[in-house]
Structure formats: structure tokens, C-alpha cells
C-alpha positions as CSV (number, residue, x, y, z in Angstrom):
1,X,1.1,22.5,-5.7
2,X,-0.7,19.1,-5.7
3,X,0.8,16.4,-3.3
4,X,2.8,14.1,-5.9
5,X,1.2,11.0,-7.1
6,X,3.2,7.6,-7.7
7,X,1.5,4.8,-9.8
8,X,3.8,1.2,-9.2
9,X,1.3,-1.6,-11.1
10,X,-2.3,-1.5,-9.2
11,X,-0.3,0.1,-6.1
12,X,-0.7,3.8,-6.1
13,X,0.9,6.2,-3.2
14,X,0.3,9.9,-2.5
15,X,2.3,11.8,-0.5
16,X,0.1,12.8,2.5
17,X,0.4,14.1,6.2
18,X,0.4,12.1,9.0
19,X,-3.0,11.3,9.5
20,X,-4.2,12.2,12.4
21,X,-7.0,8.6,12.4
22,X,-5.5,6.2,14.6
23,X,-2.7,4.0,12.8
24,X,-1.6,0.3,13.8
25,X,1.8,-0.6,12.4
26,X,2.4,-3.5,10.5
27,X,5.6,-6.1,10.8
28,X,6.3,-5.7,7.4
29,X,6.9,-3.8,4.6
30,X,4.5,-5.0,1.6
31,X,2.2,-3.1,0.5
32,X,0.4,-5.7,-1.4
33,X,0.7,-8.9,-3.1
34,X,-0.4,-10.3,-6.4
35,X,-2.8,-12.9,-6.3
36,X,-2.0,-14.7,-9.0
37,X,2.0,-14.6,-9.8
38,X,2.5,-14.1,-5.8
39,X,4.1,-10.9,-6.5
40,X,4.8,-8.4,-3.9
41,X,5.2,-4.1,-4.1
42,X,7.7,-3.9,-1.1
43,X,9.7,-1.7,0.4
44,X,13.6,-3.0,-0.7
45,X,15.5,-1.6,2.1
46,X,14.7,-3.0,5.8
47,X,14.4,-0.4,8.4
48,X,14.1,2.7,5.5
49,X,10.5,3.4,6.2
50,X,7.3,1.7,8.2
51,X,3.5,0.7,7.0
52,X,1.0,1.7,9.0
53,X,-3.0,0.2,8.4
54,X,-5.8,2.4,9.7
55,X,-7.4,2.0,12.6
56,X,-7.5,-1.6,14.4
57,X,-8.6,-3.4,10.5
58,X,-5.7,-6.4,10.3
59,X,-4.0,-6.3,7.1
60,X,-6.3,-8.6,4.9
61,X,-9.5,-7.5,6.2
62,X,-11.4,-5.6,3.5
63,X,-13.6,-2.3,5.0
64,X,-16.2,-4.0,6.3
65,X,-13.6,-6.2,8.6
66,X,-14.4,-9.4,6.6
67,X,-11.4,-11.7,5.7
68,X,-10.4,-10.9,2.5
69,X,-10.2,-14.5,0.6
70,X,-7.0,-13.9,-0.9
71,X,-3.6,-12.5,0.5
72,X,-4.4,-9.4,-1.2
73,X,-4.3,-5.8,1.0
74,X,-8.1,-4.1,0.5
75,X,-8.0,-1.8,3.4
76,X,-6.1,1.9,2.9
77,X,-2.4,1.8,4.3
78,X,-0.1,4.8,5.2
79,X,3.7,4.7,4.3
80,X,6.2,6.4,6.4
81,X,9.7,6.6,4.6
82,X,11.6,7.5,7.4
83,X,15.2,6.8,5.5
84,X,16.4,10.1,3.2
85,X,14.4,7.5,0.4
86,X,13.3,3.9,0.5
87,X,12.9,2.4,-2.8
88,X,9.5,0.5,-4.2
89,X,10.2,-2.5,-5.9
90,X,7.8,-5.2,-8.1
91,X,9.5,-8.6,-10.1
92,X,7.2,-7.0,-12.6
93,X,7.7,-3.4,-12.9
94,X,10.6,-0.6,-12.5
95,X,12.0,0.6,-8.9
96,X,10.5,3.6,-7.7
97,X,12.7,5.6,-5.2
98,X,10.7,7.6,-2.6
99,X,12.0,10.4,-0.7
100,X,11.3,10.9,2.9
101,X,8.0,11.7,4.3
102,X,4.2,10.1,4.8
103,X,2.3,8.2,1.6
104,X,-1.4,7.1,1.8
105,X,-1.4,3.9,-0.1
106,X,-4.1,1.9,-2.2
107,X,-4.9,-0.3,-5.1
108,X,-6.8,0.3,-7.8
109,X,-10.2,-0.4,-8.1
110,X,-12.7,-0.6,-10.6
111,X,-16.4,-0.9,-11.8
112,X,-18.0,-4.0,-12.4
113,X,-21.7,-4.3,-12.8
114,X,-22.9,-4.6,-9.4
115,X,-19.8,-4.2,-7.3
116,X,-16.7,-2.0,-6.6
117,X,-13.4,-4.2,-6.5
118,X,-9.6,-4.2,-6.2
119,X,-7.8,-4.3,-9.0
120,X,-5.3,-7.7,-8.8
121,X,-2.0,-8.3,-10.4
């Protein structure tokens, strides 16, 4: 049975294992912001689950460890809903309720001639 897939705007989230790459955890619960509107996909209830970014890469830091110009998140992040669910909320888009367990987390990116880039609200 594939791991179950959960699209929120540019945000997706797979459920996952826990990695076994180390993991730094992060003081919030955001998974990303919009650039534009100043939007956030969040985590609604405090203390329901924690986000973790790979390795020692700050949050805002794109792959190569480069500041990322905007307050956008580039680098992969890891969800732990620790909660029985924790619910995934966006001004622009509907609440999705996630039940306990780990979730790799990314935006979108696409193809542009010449380059590979996040896709931003």
C-alpha cells in the first residue's frame, strides 16, 4: 500500500518513517510561507506535532546552504504529529487534519529553462 500523499497549495507531505539522517528541530511549526501574500501552511494546534529540517541546513537555506532571498522554506523538512492529529491550515486553502505519525515535507518545484525552482504562493 503506498505511504499516503497530502497536497495543501505548493506544500506537499508524505507520510514517512522517521528518518534515520540526522534531524535539527525547529521553534516553530510553519512549514512554509508565501512570498507574496505572507501566507503561512502551519500546524493550528501548538504542541500537536514538531518540524524537524535535515541535517544542520537553517530553515531558509536552500541545499547548497545559501540564504535563500526570501522567507520561503527550500530545504526538505520532516513533520512529526505527535497529537492523535494536528490539523494543516492556509488563509488560502481548506484544513487538512493529519493523524499521528512522521511526514517528509516539500514544495513544489518546477522547470524553467535553465534552472529547477520552488514553486511560491
Amino acid at each position: 500500500m503506498p505511504a499516503p500523499l497530502y497536497r495543501h497549495g505548493d506544500v506537499l507531505l508524505q507520510a514517512a518513517q522517521r528518518p534515520s539522517l540526522p534531524l535539527r528541530q525547529q521553534p516553530h511549526l510553519t512549514l512554509a510561507y508565501g512570498e507574496v501574500t505572507g501566507h503561512s501552511h502551519r500546524i493550528a494546534e501548538v504542541g500537536a506535532a514538531q518540524l524537524y529540517a535535515l541535517g544542520t541546513q537553517r530553515t531558509g537555506d536552500d541545499v547548497a546552504g545559501n540564504i535563500v532571498a526570501s522567507n520561503t522554506v527550500a530545504a526538505d523538512q520532516y513533520l512529526h504529529v505527535t497529537a492523535p492529529h494536528a490539523t494543516l491550515t492556509h488563509e488560502e486553502h481548506g484544513p487538512i487534519r493529519l493523524p499521528t505519525g512522521w511526514y517528509r515535507v516539500w514544495q513544489q518545484r518546477e522547470y524553467t529553462p535553465g534552472s529547477v525552482r520552488t514553486v511560491l504562493d
